[in-house]
C-alpha positions in Angstrom: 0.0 0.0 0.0 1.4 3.6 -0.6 1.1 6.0 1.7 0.9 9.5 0.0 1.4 13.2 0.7 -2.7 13.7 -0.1 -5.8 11.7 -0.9 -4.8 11.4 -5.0 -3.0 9.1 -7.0 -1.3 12.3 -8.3 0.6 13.1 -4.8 3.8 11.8 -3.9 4.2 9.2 -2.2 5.9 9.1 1.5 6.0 5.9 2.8 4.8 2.3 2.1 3.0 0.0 4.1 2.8 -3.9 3.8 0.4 -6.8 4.4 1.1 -7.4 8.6 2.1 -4.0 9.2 0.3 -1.9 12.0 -1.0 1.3 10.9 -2.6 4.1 13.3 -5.2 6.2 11.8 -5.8 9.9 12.6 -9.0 10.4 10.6 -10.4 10.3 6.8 -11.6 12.5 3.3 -12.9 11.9 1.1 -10.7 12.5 -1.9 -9.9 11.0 -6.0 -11.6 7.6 -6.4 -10.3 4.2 -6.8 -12.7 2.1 -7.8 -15.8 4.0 -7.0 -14.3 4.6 -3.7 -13.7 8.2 -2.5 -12.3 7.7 1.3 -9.0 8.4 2.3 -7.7 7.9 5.5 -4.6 9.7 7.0 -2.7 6.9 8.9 0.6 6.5 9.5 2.7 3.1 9.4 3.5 2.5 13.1 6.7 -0.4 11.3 8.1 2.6 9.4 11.3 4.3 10.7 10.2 7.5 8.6 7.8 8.2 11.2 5.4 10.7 8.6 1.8 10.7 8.0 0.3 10.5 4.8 -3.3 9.2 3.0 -4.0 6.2 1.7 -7.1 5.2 -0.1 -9.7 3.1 1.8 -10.1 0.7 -1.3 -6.7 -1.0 0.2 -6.9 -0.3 4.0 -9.4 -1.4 6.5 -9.3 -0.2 9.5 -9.3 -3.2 12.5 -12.4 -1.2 14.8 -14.1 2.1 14.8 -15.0 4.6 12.3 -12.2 7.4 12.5 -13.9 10.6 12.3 -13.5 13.4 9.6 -10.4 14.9 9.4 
């Protein structure tokens, strides 16, 4: 999964996350669609030494419990 500077395919991407690692999540947007899905959330990979925040779309993330609010 990347993990870009804002909710668009068109940002840069800051990090990269990978199937097992832990992710927090500060809150969601809605921003460009990937496949029919608009919702971005701003998480951050919590097994990254980079230690930055960026969005990733919600069409490759699912959050474990909750529904993070609007950011």
């Amino acid at each position: 999964m990347k993990i870009r500077k804002g909710p668009s395919t068109g940002t840069a991407i800051v990090d990269r996350g990978y199937i097992g690692d832990g992710g927090a999540v500060k809150c969601k947007v809605q921003g460009e669609g990937i496949y029919g899905n608009t919702t971005w959330y701003y998480v951050q990979n919590i097994n990254s030494n980079k230690n930055v925040w960026g969005y990733t779309s919600a069409y490759y993330f699912r959050v474990a419990s909750g529904n993070p609010p609007n950011c």
